[in-house]
Every structure is written in C-alpha cells, then in structure tokens.
C-alpha positions in Angstrom: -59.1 61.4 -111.2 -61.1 60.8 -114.3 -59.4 57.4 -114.7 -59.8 56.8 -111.3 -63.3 57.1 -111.3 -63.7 55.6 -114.8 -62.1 52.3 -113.5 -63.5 51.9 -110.1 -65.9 49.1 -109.2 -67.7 48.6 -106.0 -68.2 44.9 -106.7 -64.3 45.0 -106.1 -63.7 46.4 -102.6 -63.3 43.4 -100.5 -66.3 42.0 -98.1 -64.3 41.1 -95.0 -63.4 43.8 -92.5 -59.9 46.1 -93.2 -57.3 45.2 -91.0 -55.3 48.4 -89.7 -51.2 47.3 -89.1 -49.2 50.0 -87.8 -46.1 48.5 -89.4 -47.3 48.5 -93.2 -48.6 52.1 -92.1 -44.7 53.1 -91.0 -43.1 51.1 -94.3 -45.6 53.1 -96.4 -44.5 56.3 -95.1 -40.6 55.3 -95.1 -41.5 54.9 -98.7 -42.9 58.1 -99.4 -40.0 59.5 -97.3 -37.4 58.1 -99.0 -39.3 59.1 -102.5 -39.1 62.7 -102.3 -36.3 65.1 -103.3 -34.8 68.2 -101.1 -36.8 70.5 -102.8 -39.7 68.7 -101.8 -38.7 68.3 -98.2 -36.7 71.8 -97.7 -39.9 73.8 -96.3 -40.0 71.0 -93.7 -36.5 71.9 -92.7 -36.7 75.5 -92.3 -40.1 75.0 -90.3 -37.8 72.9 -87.6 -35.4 75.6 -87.9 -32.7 73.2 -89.9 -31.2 75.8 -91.7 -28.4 74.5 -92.8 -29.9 71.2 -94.1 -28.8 70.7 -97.7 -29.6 68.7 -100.3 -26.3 66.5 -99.2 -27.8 65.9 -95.7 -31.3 64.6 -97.5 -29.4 62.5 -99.6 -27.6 60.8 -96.5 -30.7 60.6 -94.3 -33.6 59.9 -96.2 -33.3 56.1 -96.5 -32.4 55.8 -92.4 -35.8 57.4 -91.0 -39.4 55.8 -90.9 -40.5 59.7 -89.9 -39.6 62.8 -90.6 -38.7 64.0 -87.2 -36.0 60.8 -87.2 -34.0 63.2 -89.7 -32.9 65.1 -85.8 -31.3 61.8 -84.6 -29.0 62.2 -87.9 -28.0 65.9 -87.6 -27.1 65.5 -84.2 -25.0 63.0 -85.1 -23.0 64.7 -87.5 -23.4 68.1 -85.7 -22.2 67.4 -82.4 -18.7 67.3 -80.8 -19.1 64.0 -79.2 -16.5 61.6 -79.7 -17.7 57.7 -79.7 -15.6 55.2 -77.9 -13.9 52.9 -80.2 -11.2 50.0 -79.3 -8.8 50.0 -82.5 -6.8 53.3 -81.5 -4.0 51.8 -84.0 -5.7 51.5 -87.0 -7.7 54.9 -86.4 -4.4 56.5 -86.4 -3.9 54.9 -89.8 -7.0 56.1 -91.0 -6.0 59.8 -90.1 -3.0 59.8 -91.7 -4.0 58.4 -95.2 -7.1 61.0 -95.2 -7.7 62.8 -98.3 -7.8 66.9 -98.3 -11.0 68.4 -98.0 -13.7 69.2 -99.2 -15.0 65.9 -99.6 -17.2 64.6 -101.8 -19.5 61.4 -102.4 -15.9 59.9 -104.2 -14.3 60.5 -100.9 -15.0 57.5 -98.9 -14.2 55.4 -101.6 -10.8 57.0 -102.2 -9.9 57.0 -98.1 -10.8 53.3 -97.7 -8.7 51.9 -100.6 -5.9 54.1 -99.2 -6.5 52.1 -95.8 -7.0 48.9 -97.5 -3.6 49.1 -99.5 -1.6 50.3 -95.7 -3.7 47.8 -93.9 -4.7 44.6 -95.7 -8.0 44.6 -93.6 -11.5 44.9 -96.0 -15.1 44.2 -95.3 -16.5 44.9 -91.9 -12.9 44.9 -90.3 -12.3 48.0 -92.8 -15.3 49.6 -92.2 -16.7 49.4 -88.8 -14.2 51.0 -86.8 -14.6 53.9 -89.2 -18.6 53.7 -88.9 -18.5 53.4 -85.0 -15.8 56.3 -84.7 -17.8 59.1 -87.2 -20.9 58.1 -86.0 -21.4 55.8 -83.0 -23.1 53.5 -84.5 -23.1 49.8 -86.3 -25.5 50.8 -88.9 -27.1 53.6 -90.6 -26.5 55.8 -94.1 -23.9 54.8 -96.8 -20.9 56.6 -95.6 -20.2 58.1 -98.6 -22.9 60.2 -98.4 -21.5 61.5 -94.9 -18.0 62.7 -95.8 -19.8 65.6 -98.0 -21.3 66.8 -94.7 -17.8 66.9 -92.7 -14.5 68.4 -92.8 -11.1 67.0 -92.5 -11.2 69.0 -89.0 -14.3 67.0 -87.9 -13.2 63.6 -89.2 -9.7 63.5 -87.5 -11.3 64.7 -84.0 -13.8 62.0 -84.6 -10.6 59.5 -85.2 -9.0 60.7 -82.3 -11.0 59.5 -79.8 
C-alpha cells in the first residue's frame, strides 16, 4: 500500500467518463478464477456442499467457468449417470477395449488414445471427439486428461456404451 500511495498521481486518472463493460468485468473474474489454487477455493466448495471436490476436479474445471457457480454444470457432468448419444458405436467399442486399468491418472488419456490411434489410424478431431461427446456430451470443454483422474474404468465404459 505504501508504494501504492507513494506512486499515485491524480493528474493521471483519465478526464473522460469510465466506461463500465460487462464482458471485461466477466474476463477479469475468469482470470482470477482460473488464478487460484484448491486450497484457495476449497471453503467455496464445502459452503455449496461439494464435498467431494478435490484438487483433481479444480484442476479440470477452473479454466472452463467465467463464475464460480459454473463449476455445478462440470460436476454434474462427471457425476451423473447420463449417457450422451453418440453415432460411431464401432469405434466406441474400440475405445473400450483398449482402456487402460484404473485408477487413472493425468498420463491416462494420453496412453488410451495412442492405443486407439495405433488400432484405428484415425487422429485429430476424428480421434477425439467421439470420445469428448461420449464422456461428456459436449464439443468442447476441459483438457481431457484432466477428466480421466475424476472417473473409473466402471464410469468410462458405461459412458462408451451408449
């Protein structure tokens, strides 16, 4: 604060009126959001009764939410027992056979998809995106990687089984 105060000048404040935007407001807080470790966070969590929120769950959150309350939209999707309608049954079957043992890890993902790549030739988005759409319902979101430490090899294959 001393520096603060040390430094500031009046004669530098702009003379034209502020201009409120909603958006830089929203990427500001995304900012902070994303800045801030579990420990920081983890009283948030148990006051929404988020008990089981981990450190794993922050790390595959935080940089897919603009506000806090977004991180509910991400533990219901890994949570529930939906199962999201995908078209490439086939290569879904692939991908459950070639799925590693749990518990799973941030290396995981990494490790599954090669083993799908070598069986199926396919990379890019025709790798991943049946896998994103089948584990989460959706065409974008959090690195993967950082999901498969939040499921079980019970969870995935129901997921792949659609």
């Amino acid at each position: 604060m001393d520096d603060l105060y040390k430094s500031f000048n009046i004669n530098y404040l702009a003379k034209s009126s502020p201009k409120f935007s909603i958006k830089v407001l929203e990427n500001l807080n995304k900012e902070i959001l994303q800045s801030y470790e579990f420990s920081e966070v983890k009283q948030k969590f148990l006051d929404q009764k988020l008990l089981k929120a981990s450190n794993n769950f922050w790390i595959f959150a935080k940089n897919n939410i603009n506000y806090f309350s977004d991180v509910f939209y991400w533990w219901k999707i890994i949570n529930n027992e939906e199962i999201y309608s995908t078209t490439d049954q086939d290569y879904l079957k692939i991908a459950s056979q070639l799925l590693p043992d749990d518990p799973f890890d941030i290396t995981t993902w990494k490790k599954w998809t090669s083993k799908i790549n070598q069986k199926t030739n396919k990379s890019g988005k025709e790798l991943y995106m049946p896998l994103r759409l089948a584990l989460t319902g959706q065409k974008k979101g959090p690195e993967l990687k950082f999901l498969m430490p939040l499921l079980n090899k019970k969870q995935v294959l129901k997921k792949l089984r659609s």
